[in-house]
DSSP file (Angstrom, degrees, kcal/mol; ACC not computed):
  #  RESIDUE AA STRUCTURE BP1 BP2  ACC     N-H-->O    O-->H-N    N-H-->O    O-->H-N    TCO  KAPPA ALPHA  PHI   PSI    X-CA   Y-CA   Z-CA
    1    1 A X              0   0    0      0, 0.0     2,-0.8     0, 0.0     0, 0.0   0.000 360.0 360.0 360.0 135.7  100.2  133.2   60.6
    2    2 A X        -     0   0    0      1,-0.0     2,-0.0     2,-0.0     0, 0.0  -0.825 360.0-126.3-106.7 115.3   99.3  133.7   64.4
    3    3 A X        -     0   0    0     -2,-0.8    -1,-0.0     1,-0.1     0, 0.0  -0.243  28.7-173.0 -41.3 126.3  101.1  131.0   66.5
    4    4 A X        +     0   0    0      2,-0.1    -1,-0.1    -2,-0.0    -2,-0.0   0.304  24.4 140.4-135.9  28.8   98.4  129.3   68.6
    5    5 A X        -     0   0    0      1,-0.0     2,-0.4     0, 0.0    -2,-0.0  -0.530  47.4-128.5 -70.4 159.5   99.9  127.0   70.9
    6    6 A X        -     0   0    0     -2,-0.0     2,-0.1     3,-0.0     3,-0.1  -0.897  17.1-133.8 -22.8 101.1   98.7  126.7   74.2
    7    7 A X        -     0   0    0     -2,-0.4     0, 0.0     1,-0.2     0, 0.0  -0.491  32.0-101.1 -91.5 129.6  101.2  127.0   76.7
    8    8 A X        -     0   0    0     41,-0.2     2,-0.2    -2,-0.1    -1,-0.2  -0.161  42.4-107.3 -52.5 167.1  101.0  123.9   79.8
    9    9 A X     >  -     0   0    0     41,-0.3     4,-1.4     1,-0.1     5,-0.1  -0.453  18.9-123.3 -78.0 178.5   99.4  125.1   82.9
   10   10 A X  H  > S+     0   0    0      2,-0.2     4,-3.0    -2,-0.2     5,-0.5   0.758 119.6  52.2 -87.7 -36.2  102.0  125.7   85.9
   11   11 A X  H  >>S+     0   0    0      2,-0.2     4,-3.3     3,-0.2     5,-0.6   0.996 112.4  45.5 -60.3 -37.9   99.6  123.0   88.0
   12   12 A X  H >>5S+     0   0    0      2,-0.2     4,-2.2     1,-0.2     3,-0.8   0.946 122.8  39.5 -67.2 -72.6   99.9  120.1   84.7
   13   13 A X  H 3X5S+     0   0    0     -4,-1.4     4,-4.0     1,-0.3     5,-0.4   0.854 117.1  41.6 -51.7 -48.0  103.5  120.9   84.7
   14   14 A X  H 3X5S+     0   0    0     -4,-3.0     4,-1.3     1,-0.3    -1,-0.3   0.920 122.2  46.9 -74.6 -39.5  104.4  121.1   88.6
   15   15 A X  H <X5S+     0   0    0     -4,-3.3     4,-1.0    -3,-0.8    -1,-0.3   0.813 115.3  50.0 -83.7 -33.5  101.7  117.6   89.0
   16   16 A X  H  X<S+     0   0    0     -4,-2.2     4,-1.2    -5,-0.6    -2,-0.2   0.777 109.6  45.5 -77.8 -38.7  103.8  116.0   85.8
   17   17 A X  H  X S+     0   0    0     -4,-4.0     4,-2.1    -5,-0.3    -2,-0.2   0.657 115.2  51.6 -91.4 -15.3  107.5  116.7   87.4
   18   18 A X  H  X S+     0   0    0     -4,-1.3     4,-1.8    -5,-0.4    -2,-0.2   0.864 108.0  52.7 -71.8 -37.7  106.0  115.1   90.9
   19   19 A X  H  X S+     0   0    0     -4,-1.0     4,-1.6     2,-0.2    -2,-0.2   0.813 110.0  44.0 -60.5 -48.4  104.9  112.4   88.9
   20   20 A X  H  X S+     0   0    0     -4,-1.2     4,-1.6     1,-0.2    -2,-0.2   0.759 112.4  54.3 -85.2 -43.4  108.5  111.8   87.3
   21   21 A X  H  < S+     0   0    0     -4,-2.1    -1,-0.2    -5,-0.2    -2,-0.2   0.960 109.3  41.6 -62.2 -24.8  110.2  112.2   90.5
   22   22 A X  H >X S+     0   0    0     -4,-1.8     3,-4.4     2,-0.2     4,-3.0   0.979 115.5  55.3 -73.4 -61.7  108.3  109.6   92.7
   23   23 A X  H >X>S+     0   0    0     -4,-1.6     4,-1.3     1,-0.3     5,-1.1   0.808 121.3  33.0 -38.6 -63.0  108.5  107.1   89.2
   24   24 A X  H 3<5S+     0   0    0     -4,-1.6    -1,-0.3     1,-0.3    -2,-0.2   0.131 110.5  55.3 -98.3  54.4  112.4  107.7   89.5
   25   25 A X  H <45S+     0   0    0     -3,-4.4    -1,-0.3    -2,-0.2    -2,-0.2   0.583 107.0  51.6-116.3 -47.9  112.8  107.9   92.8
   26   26 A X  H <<5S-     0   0    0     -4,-3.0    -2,-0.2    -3,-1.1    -3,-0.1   0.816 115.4-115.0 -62.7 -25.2  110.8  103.9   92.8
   27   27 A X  T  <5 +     0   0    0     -4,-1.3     2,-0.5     1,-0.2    -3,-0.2   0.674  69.1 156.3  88.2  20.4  113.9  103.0   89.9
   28   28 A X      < -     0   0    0     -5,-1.1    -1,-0.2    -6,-0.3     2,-0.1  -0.670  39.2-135.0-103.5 143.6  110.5  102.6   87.6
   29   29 A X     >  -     0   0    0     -2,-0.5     4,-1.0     1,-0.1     5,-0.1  -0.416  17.9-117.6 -66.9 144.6  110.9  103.0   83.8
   30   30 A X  H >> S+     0   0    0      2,-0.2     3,-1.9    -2,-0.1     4,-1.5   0.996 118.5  49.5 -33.6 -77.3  108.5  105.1   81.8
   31   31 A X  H 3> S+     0   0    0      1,-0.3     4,-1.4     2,-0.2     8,-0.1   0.677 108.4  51.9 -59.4 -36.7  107.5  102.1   79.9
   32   32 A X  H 3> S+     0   0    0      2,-0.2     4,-2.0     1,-0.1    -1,-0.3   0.803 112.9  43.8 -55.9 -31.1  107.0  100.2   83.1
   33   33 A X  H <X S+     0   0    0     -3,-1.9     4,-0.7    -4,-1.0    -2,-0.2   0.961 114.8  54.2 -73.5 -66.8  104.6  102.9   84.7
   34   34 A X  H >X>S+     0   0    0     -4,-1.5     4,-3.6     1,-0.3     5,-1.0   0.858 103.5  50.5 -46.2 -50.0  102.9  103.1   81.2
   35   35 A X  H 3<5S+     0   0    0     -4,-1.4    -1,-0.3     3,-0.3    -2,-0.2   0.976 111.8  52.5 -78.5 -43.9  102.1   99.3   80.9
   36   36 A X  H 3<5S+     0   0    0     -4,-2.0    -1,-0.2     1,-0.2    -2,-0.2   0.659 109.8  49.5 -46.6 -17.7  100.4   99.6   84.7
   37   37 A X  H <<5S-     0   0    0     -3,-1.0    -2,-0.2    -4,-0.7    -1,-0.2   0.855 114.4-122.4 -88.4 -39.5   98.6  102.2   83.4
   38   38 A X  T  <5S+     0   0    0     -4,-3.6    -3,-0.3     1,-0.4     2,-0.3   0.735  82.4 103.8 115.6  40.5   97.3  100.2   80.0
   39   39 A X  S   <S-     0   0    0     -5,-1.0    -1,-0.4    -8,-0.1     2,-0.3  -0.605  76.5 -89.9-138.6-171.8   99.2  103.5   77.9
   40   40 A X     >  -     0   0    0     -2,-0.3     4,-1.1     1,-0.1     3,-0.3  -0.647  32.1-116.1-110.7 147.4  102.4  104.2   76.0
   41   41 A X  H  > S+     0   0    0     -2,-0.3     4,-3.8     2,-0.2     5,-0.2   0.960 118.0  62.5 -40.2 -58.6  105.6  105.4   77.5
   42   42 A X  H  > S+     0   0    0      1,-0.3     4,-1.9     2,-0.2    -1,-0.2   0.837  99.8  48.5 -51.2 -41.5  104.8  108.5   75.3
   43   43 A X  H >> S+     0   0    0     -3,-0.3     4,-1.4     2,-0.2     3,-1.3   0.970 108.3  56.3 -47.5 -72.5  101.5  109.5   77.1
   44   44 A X  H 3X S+     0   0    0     -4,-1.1     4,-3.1     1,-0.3    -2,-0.2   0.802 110.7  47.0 -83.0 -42.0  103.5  109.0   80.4
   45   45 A X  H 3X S+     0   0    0     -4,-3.8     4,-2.7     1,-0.2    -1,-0.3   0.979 112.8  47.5 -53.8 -42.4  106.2  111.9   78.8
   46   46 A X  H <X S+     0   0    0     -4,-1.9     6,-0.9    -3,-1.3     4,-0.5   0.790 108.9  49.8 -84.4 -27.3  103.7  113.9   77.9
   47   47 A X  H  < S+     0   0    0     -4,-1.4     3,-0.5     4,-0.2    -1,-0.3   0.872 113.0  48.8 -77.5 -47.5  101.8  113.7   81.3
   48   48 A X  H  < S+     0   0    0     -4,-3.1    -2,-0.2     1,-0.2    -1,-0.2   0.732 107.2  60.4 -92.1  -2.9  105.3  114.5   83.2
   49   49 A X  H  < S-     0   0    0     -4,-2.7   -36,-0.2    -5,-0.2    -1,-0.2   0.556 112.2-121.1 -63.8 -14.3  105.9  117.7   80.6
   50   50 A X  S  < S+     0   0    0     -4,-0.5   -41,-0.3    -3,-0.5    -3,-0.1   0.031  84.4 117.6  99.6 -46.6  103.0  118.9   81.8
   51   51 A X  S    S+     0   0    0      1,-0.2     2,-0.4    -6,-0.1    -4,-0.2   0.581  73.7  52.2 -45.6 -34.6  101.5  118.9   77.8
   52   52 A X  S    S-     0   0    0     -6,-0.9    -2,-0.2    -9,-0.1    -1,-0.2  -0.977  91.0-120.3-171.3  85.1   98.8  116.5   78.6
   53   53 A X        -     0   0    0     -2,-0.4     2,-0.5     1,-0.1    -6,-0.1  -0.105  21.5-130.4 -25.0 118.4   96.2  116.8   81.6
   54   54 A X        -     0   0    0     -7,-0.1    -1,-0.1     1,-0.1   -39,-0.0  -0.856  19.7-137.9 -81.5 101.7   96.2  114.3   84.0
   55   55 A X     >  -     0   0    0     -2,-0.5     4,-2.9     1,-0.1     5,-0.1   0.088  20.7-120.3 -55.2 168.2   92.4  113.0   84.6
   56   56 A X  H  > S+     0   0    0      2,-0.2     4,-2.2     3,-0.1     5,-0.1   0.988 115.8  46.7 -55.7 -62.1   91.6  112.4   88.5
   57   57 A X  H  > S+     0   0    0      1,-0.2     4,-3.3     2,-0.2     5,-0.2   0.950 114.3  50.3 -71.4 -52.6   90.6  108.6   88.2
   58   58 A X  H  > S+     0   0    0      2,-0.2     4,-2.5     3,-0.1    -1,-0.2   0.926 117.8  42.4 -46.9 -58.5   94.4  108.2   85.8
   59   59 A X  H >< S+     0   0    0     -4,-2.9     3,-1.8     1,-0.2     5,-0.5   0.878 111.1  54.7 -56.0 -71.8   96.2  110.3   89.0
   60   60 A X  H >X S+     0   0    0     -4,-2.2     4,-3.0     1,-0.3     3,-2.5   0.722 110.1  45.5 -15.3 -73.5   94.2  108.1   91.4
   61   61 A X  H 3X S+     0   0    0     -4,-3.3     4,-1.2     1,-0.2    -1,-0.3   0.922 116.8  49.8 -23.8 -66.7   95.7  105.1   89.5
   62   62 A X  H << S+     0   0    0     -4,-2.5     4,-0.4    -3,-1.8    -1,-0.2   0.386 105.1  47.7 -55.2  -9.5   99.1  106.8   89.7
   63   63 A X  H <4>S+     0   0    0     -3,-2.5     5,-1.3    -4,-0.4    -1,-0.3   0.481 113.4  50.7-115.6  -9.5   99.4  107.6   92.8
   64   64 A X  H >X5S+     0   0    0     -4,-3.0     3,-0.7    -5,-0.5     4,-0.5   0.683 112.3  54.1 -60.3-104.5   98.2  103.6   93.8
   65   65 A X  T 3<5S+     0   0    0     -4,-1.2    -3,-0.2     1,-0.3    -2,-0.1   0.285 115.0  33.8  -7.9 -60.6  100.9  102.4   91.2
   66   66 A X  T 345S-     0   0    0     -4,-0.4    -1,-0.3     2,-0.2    -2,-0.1  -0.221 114.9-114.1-115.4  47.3  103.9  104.4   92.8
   67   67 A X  T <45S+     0   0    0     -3,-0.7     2,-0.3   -45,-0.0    -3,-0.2   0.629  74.5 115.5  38.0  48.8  102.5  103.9   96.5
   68   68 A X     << -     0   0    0     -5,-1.3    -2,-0.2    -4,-0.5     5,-0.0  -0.967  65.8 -99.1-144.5 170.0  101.6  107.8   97.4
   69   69 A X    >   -     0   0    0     -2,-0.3     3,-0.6     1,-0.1     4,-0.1  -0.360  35.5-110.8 -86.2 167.8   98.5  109.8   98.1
   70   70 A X  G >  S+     0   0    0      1,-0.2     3,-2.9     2,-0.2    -1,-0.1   0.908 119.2  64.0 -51.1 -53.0   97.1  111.7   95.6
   71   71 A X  G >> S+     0   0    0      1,-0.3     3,-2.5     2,-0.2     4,-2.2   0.701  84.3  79.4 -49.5 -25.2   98.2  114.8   97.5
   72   72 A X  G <4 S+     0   0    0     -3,-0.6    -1,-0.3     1,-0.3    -2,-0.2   0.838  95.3  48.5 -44.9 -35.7  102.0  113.7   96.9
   73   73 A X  G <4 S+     0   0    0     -3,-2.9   -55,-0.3     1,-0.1    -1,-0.3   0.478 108.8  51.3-102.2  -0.9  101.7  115.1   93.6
   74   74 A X  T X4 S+     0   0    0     -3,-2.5     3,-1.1    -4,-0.1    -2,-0.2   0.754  77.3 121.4-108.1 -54.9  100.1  118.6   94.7
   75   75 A X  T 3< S+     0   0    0     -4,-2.2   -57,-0.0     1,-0.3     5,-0.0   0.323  85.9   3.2  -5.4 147.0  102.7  119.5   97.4
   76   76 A X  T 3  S+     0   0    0      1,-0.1    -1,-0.3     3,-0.0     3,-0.1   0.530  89.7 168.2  16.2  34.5  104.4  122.9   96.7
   77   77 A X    X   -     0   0    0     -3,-1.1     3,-1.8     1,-0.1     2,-0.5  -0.164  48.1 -95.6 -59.1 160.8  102.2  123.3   93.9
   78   78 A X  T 3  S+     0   0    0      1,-0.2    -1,-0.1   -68,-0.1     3,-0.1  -0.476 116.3  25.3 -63.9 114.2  102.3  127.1   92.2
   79   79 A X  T 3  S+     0   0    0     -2,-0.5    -1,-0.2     1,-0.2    -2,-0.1   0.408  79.6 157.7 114.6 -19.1   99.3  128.8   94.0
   80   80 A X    X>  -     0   0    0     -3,-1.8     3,-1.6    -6,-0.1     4,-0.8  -0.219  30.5-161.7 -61.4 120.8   99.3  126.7   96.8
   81   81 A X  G >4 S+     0   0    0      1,-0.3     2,-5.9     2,-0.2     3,-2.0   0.772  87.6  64.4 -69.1 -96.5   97.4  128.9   99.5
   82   82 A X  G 34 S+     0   0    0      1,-0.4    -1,-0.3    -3,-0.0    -2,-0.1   0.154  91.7  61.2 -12.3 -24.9   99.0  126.5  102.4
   83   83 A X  G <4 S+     0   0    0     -2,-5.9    -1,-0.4    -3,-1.6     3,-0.3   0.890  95.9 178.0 -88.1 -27.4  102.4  127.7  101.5
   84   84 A X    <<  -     0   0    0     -3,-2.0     3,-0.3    -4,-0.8    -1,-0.2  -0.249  46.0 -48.4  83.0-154.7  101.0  131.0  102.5
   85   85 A X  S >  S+     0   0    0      1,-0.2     3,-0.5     2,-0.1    -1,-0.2   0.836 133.1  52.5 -94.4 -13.6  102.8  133.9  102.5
   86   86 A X  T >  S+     0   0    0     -3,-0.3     3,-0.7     1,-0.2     4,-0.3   0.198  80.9  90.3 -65.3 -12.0  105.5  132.8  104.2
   87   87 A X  T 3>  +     0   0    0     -3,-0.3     4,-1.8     1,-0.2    -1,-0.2   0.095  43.6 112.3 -98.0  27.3  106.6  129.8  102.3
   88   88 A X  H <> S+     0   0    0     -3,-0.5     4,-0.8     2,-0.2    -1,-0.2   0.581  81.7  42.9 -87.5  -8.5  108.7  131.2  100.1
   89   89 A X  H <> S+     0   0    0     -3,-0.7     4,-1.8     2,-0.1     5,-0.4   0.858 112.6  58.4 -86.5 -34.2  112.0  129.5  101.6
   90   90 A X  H  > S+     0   0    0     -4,-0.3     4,-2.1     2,-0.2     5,-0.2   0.896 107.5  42.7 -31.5 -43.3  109.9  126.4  101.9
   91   91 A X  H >X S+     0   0    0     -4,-1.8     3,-3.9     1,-0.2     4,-1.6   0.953 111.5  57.2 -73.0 -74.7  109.2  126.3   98.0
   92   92 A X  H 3< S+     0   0    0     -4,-0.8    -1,-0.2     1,-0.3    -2,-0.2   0.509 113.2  37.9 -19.6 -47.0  112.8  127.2   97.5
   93   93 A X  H 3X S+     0   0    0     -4,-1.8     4,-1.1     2,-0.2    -1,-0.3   0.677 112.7  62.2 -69.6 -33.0  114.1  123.8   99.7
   94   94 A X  H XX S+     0   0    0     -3,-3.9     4,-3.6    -4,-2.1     3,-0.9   0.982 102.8  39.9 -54.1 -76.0  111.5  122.2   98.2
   95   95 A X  H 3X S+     0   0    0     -4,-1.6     4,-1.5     2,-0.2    -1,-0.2   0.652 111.2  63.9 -57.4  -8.3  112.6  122.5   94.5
   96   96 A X  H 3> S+     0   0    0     -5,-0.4     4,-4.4     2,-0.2    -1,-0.2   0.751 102.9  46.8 -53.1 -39.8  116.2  121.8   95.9
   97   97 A X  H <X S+     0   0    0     -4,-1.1     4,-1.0    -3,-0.9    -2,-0.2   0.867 118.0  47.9 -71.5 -40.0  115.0  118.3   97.1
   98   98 A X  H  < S+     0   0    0     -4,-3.6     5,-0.2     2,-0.2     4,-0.2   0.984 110.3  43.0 -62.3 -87.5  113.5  118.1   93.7
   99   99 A X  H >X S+     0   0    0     -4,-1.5     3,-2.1     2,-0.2     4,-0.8   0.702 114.1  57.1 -40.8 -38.8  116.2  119.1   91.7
  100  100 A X  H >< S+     0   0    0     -4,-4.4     2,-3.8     1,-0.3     3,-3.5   0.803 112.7  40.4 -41.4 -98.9  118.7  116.7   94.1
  101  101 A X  T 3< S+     0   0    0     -4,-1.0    -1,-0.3     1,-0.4    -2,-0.2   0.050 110.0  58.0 -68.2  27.3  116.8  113.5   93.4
  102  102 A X  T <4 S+     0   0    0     -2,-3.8    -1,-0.4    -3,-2.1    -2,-0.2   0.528  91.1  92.1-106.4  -5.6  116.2  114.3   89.8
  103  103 A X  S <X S-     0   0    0     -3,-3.5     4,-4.6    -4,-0.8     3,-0.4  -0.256  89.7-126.7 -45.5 138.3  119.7  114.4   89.5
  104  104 A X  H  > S+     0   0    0      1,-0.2     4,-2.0     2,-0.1    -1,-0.1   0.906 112.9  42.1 -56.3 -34.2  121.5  111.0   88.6
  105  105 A X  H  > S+     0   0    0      2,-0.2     4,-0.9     3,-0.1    -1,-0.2   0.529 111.5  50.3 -62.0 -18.1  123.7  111.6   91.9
  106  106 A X  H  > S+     0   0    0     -3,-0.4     4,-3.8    -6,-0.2    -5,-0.2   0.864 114.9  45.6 -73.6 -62.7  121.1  112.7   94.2
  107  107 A X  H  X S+     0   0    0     -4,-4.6     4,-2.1    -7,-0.3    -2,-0.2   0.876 112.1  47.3 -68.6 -27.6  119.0  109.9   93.4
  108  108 A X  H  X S+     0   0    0     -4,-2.0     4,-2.4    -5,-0.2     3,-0.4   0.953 111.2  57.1 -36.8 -62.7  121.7  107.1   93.5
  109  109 A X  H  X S+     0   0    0     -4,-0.9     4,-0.7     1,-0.2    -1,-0.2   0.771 111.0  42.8 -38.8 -43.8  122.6  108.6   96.7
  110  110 A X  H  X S+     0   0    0     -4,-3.8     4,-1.9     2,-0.2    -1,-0.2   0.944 104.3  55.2 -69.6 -30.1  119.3  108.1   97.9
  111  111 A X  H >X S+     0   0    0     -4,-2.1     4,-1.8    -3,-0.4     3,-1.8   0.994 115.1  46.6 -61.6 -62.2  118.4  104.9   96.9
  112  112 A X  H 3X S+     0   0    0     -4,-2.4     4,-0.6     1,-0.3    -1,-0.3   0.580 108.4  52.9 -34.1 -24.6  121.7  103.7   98.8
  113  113 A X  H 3< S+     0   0    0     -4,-0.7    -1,-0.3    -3,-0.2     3,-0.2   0.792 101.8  54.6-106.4 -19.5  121.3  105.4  101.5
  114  114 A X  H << S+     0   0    0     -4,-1.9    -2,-0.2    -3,-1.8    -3,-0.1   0.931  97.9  67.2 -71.4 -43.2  117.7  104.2  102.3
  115  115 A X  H  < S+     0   0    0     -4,-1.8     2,-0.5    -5,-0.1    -1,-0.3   0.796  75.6 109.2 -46.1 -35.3  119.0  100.6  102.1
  116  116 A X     <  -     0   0    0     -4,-0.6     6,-0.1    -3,-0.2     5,-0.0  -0.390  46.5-177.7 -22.8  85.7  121.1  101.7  105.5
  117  117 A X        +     0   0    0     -2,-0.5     2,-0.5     4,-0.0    -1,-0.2   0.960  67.7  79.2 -28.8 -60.4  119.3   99.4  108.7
  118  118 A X        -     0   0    0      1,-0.2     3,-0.2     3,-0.1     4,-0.2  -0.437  69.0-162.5 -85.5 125.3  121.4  100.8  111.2
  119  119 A X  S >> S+     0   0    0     -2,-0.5     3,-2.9     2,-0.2     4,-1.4   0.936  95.3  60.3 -51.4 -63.2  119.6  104.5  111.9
  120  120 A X  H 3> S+     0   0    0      1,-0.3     4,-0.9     2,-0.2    -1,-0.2   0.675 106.1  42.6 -48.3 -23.8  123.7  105.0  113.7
  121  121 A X  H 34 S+     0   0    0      2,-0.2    -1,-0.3    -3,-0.2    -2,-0.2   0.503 112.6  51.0-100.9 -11.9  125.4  104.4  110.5
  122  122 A X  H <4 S+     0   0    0     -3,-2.9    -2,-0.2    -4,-0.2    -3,-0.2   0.787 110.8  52.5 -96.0 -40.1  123.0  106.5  108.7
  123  123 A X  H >X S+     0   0    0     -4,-1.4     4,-2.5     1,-0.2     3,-0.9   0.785 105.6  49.7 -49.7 -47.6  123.7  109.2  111.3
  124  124 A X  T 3< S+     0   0    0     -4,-0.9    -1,-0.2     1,-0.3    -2,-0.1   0.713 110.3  56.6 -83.8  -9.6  127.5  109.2  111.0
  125  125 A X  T 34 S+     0   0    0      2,-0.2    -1,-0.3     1,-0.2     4,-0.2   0.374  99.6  53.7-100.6  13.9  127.0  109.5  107.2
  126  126 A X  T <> S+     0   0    0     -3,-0.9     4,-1.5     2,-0.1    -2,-0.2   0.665 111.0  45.6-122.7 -42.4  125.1  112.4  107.2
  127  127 A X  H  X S+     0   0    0     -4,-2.5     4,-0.6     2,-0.2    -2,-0.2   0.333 114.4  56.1 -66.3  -3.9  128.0  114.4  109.6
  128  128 A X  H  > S+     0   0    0     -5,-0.3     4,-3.1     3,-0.1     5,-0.3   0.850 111.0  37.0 -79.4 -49.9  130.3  112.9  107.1
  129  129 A X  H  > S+     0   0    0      2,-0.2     4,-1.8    -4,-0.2    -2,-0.2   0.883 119.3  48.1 -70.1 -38.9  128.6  114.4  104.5
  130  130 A X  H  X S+     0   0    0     -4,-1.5     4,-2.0     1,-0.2    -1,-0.2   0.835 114.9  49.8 -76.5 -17.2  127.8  117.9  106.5
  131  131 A X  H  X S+     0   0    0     -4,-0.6     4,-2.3     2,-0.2    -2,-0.2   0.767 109.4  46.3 -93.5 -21.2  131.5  118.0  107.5
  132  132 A X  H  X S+     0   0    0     -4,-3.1     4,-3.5     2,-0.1    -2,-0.2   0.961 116.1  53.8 -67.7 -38.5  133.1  117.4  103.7
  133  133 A X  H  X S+     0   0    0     -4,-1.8     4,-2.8    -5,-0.3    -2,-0.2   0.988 109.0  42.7 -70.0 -78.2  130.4  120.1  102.9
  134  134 A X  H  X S+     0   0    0     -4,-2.0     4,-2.6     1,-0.2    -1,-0.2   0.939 116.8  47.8 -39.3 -51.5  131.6  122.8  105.6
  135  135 A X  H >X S+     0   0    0     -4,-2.3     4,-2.0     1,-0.2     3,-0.8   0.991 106.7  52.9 -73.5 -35.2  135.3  122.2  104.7
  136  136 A X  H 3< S+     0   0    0     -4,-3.5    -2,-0.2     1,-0.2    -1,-0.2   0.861 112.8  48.5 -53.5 -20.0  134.7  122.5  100.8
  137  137 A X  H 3< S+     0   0    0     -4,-2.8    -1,-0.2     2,-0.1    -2,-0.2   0.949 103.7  61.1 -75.6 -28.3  132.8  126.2  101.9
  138  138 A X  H <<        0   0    0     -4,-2.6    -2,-0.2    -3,-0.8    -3,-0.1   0.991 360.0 360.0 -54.2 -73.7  136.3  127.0  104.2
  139  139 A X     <        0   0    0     -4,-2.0    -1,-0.2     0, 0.0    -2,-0.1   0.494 360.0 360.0 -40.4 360.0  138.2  126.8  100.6
């Protein structure tokens, strides 16, 4: 018996993992995302696995719903001529920034830290953070 699955494309996947950072980046739920959409939580998985093509007018929707352009979800896509040849530390940083804020610590850390007013207080926690960082590389 010959295996015939269909493998996602790299764009369905890389437009599906954009999808799931913005949601939990907003603090939004599958199920919440899903019920804006009129669809099932499960649809919403399958859409940020990559398994399940995301039509134009449904991203249109999606990218209203969690308040970014369409284009949010195309950034550092696989193929992208724009990253050129040259972007290959870009992509690298990119998918750091990704991986942070799909982390449960990354994203906490963000959410908190966007709540900060004072820009000065935001400042001095960001050389807190680059100077714990320097001395844990000293060790």
């Amino acid at each position: 018996m010959i295996e015939n699955k269909k493998k996602p494309n790299p764009i369905d996947i890389h437009v599906g993992s954009r999808i799931r950072l913005r949601r939990t980046m907003l603090g939004m739920s599958q199920e919440k995302l899903g019920e804006a959409l009129g669809i099932t939580f499960q649809q919403i998985q399958k859409y940020e696995k990559g398994t399940n093509r995301v039509g134009a007018s449904r991203l249109q929707n999606i990218s209203s719903i969690l308040n970014v352009p369409v284009s949010f979800f195309f950034e550092d896509a696989p193929g992208d001529p724009s990253t050129g040849a040259s972007g290959m530390a870009e992509a690298s940083s990119s998918n750091y920034v990704v991986d942070f804020l799909s982390s449960s610590e990354g994203l906490q850390l963000n959410r908190a830290f966007v709540k900060i007013g004072d820009p000065k207080v935001r400042r001095k926690l960001v050389d807190l953070v680059k100077a714990l960082a320097a001395e844990a590389e000293a060790e």
